[in-house]
C-alpha positions as CSV (number, residue, x, y, z in Angstrom):
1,X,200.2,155.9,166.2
2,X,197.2,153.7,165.0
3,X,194.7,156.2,166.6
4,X,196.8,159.1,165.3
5,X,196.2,157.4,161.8
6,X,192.3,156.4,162.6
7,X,191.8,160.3,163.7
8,X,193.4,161.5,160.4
9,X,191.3,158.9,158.0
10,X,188.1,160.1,160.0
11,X,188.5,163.6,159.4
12,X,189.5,163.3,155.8
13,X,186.3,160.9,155.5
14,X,184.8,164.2,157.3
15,X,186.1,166.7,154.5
16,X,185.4,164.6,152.1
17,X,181.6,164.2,153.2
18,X,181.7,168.3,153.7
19,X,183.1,169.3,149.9
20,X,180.5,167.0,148.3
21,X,177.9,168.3,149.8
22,X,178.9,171.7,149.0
23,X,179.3,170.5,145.3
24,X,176.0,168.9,145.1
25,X,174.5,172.3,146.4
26,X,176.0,174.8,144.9
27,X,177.2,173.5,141.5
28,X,174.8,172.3,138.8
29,X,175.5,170.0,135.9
30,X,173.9,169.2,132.6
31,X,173.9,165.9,131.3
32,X,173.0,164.6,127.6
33,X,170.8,161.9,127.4
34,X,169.7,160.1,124.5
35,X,166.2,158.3,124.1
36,X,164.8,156.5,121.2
37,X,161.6,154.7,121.0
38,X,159.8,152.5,117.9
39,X,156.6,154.6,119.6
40,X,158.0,157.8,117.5
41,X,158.6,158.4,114.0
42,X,162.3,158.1,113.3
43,X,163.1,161.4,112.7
44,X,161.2,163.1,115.5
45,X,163.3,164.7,118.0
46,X,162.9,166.6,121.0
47,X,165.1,167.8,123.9
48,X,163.7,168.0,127.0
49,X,165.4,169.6,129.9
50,X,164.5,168.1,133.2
51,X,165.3,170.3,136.5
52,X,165.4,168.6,140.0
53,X,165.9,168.8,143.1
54,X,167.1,172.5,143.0
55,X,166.0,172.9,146.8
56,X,165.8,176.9,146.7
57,X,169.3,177.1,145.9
58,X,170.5,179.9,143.5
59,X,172.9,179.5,141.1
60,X,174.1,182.5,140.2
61,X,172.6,186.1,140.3
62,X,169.0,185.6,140.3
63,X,170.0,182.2,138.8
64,X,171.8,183.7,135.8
65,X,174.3,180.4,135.5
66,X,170.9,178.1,135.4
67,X,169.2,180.2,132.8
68,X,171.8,180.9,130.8
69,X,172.8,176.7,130.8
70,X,169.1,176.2,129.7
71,X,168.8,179.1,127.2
72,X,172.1,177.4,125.6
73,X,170.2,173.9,125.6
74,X,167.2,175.3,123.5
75,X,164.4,172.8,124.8
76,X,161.4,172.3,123.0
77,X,160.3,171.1,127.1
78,X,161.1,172.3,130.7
79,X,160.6,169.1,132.8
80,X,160.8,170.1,136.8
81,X,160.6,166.8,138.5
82,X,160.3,168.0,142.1
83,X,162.0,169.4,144.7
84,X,162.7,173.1,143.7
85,X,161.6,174.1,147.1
86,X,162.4,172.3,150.2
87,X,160.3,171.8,153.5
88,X,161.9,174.9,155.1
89,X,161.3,177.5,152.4
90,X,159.3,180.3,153.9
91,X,159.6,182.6,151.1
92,X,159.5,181.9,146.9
93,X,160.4,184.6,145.4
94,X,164.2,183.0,144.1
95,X,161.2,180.1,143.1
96,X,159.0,182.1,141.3
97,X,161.5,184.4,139.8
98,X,162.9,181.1,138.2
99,X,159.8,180.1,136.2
100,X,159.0,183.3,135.0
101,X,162.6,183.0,133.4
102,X,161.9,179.5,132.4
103,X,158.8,180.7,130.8
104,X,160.0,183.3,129.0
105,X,162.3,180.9,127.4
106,X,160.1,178.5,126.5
107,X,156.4,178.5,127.4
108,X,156.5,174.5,127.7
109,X,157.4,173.9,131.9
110,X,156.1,171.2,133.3
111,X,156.2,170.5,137.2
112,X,155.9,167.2,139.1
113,X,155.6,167.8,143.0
114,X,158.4,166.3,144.8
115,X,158.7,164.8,148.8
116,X,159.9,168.7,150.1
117,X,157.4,170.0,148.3
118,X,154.9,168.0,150.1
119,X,156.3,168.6,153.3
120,X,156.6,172.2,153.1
121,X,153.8,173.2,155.1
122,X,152.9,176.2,152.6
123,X,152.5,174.0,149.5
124,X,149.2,174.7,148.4
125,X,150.0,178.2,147.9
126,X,153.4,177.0,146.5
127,X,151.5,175.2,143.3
128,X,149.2,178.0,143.5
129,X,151.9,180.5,142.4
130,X,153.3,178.1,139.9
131,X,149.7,177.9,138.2
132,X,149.7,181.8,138.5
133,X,152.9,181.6,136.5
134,X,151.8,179.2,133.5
135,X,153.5,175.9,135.3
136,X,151.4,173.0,134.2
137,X,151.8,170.6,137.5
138,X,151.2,166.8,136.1
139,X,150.3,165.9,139.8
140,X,148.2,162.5,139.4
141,X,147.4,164.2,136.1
142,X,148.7,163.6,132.2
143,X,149.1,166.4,129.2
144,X,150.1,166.3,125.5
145,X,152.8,167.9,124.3
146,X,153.3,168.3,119.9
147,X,155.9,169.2,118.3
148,X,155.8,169.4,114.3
149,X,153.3,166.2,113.7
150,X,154.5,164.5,116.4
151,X,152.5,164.2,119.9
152,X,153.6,163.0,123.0
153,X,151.6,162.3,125.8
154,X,153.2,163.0,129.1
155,X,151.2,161.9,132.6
156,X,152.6,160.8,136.3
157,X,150.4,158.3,138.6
């Protein structure tokens, strides 16, 4: 009876393990985040909508349910903090398909380079097609970003 009960608590541990994975893969969530600062002016605000660790994954027809999440959240700044590939994409087309979308929405996308980026084996010509495609990549680099009178200055070490 006690390994009958050990076999059934390891399998649902099993399942358990299985449907998360699937969640975290192949659902997407957006969550609000509020920042404030004495470094900006009281009334300045921005939204910034950060996308990670997307991994190649589509959501959606050509990523439909992602565009039309961000289109709803009307950011004044695409933030992709790394890992929209992973270190077996061969191909990025579903990639590059994304930020054209992304751009066309809002011209402000903004990529940081993540650990599956950098050990994808065809990376350079990864960033490559993001700089074809208007992605500023804030690799060991820093930009400004305004928005009325207000400017923030936005840099990764």
């Amino acid at each position: 009876m006690r390994k009958l009960f050990a076999f059934f608590t390891f399998l649902s541990f099993i399942v358990t393990c299985f449907v998360k994975l699937y969640q975290d893969t192949h659902y997407f969530k957006l969550e609000n985040v509020t920042f404030r600062s004495s470094k900006l002016p009281a009334n300045a605000k921005f939204t910034i909508l950060q996308i990670s660790d997307l991994h190649n994954h589509v959501f959606g027809a050509d990523n439909d349910r992602l565009i039309s999440t961000v289109k709803m959240a009307r950011p004044d700044l695409i933030v992709i903090t790394g890992d929209l590939i992973d270190r077996r994409t061969k191909t990025f087309d579903h990639v590059f398909s994304l930020v054209e979308r992304l751009t066309a929405i809002n011209p402000h996308v903004l990529f940081v380079s993540g650990n599956h980026e950098w050990g994808n084996g065809r990376s350079a010509e990864f960033l490559n097609g993001l700089e074809e495609r208007n992605i500023t990549i804030l690799n060991n680099r820093n930009t400004q970003f305004t928005k009325g009178t207000v400017t923030l200055n936005i840099g990764v070490g």
